[in-house]
C-alpha positions as CSV (number, residue, x, y, z in Angstrom):
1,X,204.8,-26.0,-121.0
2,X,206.4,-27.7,-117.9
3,X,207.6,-24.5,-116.3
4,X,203.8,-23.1,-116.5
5,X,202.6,-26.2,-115.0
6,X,204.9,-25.9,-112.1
7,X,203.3,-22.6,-111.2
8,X,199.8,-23.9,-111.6
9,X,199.7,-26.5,-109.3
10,X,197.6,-25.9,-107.1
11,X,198.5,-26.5,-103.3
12,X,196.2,-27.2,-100.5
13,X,196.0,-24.7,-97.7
14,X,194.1,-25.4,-94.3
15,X,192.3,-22.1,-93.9
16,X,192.1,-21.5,-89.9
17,X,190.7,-18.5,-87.8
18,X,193.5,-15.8,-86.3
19,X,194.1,-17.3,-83.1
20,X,194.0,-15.4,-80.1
21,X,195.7,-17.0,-76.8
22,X,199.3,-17.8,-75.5
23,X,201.4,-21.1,-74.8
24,X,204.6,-21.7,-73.0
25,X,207.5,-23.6,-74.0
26,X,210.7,-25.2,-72.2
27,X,214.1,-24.9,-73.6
28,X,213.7,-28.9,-75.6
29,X,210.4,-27.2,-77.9
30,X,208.2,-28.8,-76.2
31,X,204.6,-26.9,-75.3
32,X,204.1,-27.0,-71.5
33,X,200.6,-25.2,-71.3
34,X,198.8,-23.8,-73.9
35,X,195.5,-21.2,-74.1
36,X,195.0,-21.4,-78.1
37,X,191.7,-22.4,-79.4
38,X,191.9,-26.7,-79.9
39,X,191.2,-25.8,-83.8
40,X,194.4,-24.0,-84.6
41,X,196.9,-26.5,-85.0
42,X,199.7,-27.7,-82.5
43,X,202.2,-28.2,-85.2
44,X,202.0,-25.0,-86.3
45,X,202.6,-23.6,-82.6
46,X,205.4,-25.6,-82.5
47,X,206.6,-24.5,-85.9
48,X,206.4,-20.7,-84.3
49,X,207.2,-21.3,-80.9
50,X,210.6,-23.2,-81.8
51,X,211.5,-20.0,-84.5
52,X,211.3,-17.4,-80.9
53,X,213.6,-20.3,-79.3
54,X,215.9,-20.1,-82.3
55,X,216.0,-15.9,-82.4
56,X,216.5,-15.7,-78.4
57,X,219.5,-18.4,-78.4
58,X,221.1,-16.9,-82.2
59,X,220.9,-13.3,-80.1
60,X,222.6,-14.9,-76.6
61,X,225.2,-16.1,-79.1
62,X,225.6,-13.1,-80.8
63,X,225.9,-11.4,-76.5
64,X,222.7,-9.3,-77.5
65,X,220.3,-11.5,-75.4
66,X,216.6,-10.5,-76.0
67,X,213.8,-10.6,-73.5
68,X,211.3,-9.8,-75.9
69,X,210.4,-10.4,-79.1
70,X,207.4,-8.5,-81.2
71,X,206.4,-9.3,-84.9
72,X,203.4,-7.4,-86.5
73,X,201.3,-8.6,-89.5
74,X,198.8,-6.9,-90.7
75,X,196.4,-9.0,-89.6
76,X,198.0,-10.7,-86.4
77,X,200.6,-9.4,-83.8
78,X,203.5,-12.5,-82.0
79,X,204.6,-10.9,-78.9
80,X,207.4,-13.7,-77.4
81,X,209.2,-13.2,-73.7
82,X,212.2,-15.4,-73.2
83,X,212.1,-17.5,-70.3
84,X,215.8,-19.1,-69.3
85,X,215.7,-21.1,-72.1
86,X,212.2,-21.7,-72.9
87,X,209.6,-18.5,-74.1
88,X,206.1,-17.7,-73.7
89,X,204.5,-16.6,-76.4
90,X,201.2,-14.5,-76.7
91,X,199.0,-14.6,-80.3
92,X,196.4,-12.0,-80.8
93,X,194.2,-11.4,-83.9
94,X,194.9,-7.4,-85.4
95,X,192.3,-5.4,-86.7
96,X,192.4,-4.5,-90.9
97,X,194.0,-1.0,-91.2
98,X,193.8,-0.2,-87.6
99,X,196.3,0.1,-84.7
100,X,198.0,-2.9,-83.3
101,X,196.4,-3.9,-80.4
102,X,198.5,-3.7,-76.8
């Protein structure tokens, strides 16, 4: 019985709308300027802006430097530039089933 409570427990998720906007950050993680919407979270900018940081150093390690970076959800498209050591990164909301926006 404890193993079927584990996967009934219910955890709280903050619903937010697909945000649409861009924000820069330096080469420390820290959001210089930001054009997102002031309800979607800054933590969870952070959280995605400091993952780009984290690909573009691993791939300057690795002497395969990136200067972009494009991820695709169905329902939300990350486009991230590399910026000497910091990135701007560009959010923008997909439609259902249809082609990825440019």
């Amino acid at each position: 019985m404890g193993l079927l409570s584990f996967f009934t427990k219910s955890i709280p998720a903050e619903l937010v709308r697909l945000p649409q906007g861009s924000f820069t950050m330096d080469r420390d993680g820290r959001i210089i300027v930001s054009t997102l919407p002031q309800s979607f979270p800054a933590a969870r900018a952070r959280e995605i802006g400091q993952t780009f940081l984290a690909l573009f150093r691993s791939s300057q390690a690795a002497n395969l430097p990136l200067a972009e970076l494009v991820v695709d959800f169905p329902a939300l498209r990350l486009k991230a530039r590399e910026l000497g050591g910091g990135a701007i990164v560009f959010l923008s909301p997909q439609g259902l089933g249809g082609k990825p926006r440019t």
